[in-house]
C-alpha positions, 0 to 999 in steps of 0.5 A: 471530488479532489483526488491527490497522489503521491507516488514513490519511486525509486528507479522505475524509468522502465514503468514511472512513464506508463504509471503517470500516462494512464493518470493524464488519460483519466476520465476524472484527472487528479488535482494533483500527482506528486513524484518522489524520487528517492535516489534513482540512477536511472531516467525516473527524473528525467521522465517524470520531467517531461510529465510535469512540463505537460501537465501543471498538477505534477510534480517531482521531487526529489529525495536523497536517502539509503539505496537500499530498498525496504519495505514499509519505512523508506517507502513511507518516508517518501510518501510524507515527503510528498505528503507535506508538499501539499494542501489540505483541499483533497477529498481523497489521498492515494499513495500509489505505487510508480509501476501501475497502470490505471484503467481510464475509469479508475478516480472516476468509480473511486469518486463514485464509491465514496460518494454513495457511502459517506462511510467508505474510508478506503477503495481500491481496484485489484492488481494484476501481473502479466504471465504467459502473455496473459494478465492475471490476478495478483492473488497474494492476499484476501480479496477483501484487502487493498494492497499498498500498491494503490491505496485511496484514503477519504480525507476524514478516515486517513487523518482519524487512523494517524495516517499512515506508519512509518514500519513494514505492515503499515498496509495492513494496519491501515485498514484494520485502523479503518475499521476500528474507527467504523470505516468501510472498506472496498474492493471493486473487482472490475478495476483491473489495475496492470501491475508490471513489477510482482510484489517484493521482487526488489526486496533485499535480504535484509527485509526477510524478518520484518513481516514477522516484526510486523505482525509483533508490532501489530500485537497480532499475539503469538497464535495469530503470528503463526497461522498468518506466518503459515498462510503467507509461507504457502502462498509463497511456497517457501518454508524458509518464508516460515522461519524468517516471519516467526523469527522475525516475530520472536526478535522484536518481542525480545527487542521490546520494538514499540507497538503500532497500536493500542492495546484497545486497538491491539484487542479488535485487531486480534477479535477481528483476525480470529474471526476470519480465521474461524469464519473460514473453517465454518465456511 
């Protein structure tokens, strides 16, 4: 199975180096890595360098856009400047981040899992963080979501969804694309992915409104925004969390910012969310 990767990064000299040392060290190596540098100013070039002299199937190139750093639109901006660099011959394309490192078995039980079910649209490992000298589960979502970390789409699910949207929440309504058009989703528990940077510590302050706006754009609906606004809020245990996500909210409705979705597709989102959000209360 053909695995290709795109990696975006932006300053990461610090983790490129132990990202890409763990994917040259697979059992089942990627066809092919590529490296977007989005306007470091460190060695990130300079390292990813010394991985493609080594290695024929990585690549780097670099970009030249804001240094500000946002989540969703820059990061995928970057992902389709790799993207387009490519050919078609992939089976599975992962949109991987540039501070992970990789158990040796990763690719090869990816390639496992979606070769038992010709369904499967998305796989993934699980990210943990070091804490007190110990790794732990990054525990920031259900258990049942890939993270943007370390996405892996088959070929046939990543085209049927649009690929991925260039907004904040394109993590999100990847997978609830996925399975709007019949695409199973997995987590494998066993794969322990180190994640050095936790999520969101780069993020500036002027992405404190845009989870908000996402969930708007998803066509989550008001109730929906709400409860997941309080859920994130806690998880983080901020109250200011709270405010900036429904403010967030509140400005793209006045805005009338564009839909990621269909209203068919808005309609299965929010049957899908009141689901788990019942199912929980049954549990």
């Amino acid at each position: 199975m053909n695995f290709y990767i795109v990696i975006p990064a932006h300053n990461e000299s610090d983790s490129i180096g132990l990202t890409l040392y763990s994917l040259v060290n697979q059992n089942l190596l990627p066809k092919k890595v590529v490296i977007v540098d989005d306007n470091s100013t460190d060695n990130t070039s300079a390292i990813v360098n010394s991985y493609a002299e080594k290695y024929d199937f990585i690549h780097l190139i670099n970009l030249k856009s804001s240094d500000e750093h946002l989540p969703g639109s820059k990061i995928i901006n970057a992902f389709y400047k790799g993207f387009e660099t490519l050919d078609s011959n992939y089976d599975v394309i992962c949109k991987f981040d540039a501070d992970l490192i990789f158990p040796n078995d990763y690719l090869e039980c990816l390639s496992n899992h979606f070769g038992k079910n010709e369904k499967l649209g998305l796989a993934a490992g699980f990210c943990y963080i070091e804490k007190n000298d110990h790794w732990i589960l990054e525990n920031l979502t259900r258990k049942d979501h890939i993270r943007g970390a370390l996405k892996a789409y088959k070929k046939e699910c990543f085209l049927e969804i649009g690929k991925l949207k260039t907004s904040m929440g394109w993590d999100t309504v990847d997978e609830l694309l996925a399975k709007y058009n019949g695409w199973d989703i997995l987590t494998d528990e066993s794969l322990h992915v180190k994640h050095l940077k936790p999520t969101g510590i780069s993020y500036n302050k002027a992405s404190k409104h845009l989870q908000g706006e996402a969930m708007y754009k998803m066509r989550y609906g008001f109730k929906i925004t709400l409860i997941s606004a309080l859920k994130l809020a806690y998880k983080k245990k901020s109250f200011n969390q709270f405010k900036n996500y429904m403010s967030g909210y509140f400005k793209a409705k006045k805005d009338h910012l564009p839909f990621l979705v269909s209203k068919a597709e808005g309609e299965f989102i929010r049957n899908l969310r009141w689901k788990g959000i019942l199912g929980k209360f049954k549990a």
